[in-house]
C-alpha positions in Angstrom: -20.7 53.4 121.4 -19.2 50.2 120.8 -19.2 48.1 117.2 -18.7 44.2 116.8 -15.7 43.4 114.3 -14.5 40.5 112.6 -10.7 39.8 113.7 -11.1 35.7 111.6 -10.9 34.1 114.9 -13.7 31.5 115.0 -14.1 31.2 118.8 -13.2 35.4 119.3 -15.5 37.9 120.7 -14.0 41.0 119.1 -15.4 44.9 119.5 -14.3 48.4 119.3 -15.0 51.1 121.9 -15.4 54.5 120.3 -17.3 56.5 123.1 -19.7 55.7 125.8 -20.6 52.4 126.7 -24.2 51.7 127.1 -26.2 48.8 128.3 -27.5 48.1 125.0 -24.0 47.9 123.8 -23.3 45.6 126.6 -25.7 43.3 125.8 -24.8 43.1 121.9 -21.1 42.3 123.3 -22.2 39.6 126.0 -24.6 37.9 124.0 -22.2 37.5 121.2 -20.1 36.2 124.3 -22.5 33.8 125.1 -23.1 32.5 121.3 -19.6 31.6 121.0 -19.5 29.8 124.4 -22.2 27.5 123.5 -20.7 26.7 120.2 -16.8 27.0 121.1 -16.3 25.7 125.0 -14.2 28.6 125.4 -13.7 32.1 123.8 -11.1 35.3 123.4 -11.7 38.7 123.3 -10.6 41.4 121.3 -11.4 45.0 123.0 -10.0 47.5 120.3 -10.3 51.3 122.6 -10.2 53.9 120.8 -12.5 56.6 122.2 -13.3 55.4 125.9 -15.9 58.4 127.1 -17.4 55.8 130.5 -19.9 52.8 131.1 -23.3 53.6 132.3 -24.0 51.8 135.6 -26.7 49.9 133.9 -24.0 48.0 131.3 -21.7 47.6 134.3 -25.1 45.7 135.9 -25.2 43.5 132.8 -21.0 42.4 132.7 -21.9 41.4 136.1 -25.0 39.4 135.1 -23.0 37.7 132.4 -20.0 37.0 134.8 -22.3 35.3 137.4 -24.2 33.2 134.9 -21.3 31.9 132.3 -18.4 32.5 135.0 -14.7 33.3 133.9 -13.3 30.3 133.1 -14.6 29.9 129.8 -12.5 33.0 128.8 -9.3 32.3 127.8 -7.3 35.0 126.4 -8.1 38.6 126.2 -6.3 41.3 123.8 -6.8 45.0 124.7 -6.0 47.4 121.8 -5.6 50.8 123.0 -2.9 53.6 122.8 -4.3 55.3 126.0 -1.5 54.8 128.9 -4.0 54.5 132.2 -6.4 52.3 130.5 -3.0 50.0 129.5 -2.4 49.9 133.4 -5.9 49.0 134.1 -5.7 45.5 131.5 -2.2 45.0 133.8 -4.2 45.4 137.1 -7.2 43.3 135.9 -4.4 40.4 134.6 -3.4 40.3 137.9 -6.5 40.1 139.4 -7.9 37.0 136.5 -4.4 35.0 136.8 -6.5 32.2 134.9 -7.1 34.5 132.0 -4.1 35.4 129.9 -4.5 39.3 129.3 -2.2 41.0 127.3 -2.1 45.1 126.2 -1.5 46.0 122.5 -1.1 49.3 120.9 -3.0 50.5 117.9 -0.4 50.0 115.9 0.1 46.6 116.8 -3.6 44.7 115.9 -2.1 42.1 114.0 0.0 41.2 117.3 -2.9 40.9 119.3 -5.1 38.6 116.8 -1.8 36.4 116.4 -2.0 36.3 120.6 -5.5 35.2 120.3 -5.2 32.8 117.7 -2.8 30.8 120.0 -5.2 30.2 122.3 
């Protein structure tokens, strides 16, 4: 399940993961995604993890939908929340992989960090 927050950053795509990710989820998350494009140029994202329980194969169809039609460089910053260690190492691996998107790992504790990241964008 995943649930769209507010974090009070206009051009921010912000959710929290608290179990399964489905495609319907998905597409709530990438068309908010796609919204904020249009109407900012660019965007940030917010991924607050607090229950991670897997994707389905059909959301993971839709992220790549969304990547080949809007692309990556619209994305500027990304801030994952989590206090789970592995998926911490897997933000580090993807912000080596997206060197043009600045991707930084927060803990729980440590939201208002990640929104003052953000907002810096």
């Amino acid at each position: 399940m995943l649930r769209m927050i507010d974090i009070g950053v206009e051009n921010a795509t912000a959710f929290c993961i608290l179990g399964k990710i489905t495609k319907a989820d998905m597409s709530t998350v990438l068309s908010h995604a796609k919204e904020k494009t249009k109407r900012y140029g660019s965007i940030v994202i917010y991924e607050e993890i607090q229950n991670f329980r897997g994707i389905e194969l059909l959301a993971v169809i839709e992220k790549f939908k969304y990547l080949f039609e809007m692309g990556l460089s619209n994305i500027l910053k990304v801030a994952v929340v989590t206090d789970k260690k592995w998926l911490m190492k897997v933000a580090n691996l993807e912000a080596k992989f997206f060197r043009n998107i600045e991707i930084k790992c927060f803990r729980l504790n440590e939201k208002s960090l990640a929104i003052e990241f953000l907002k810096n964008a």
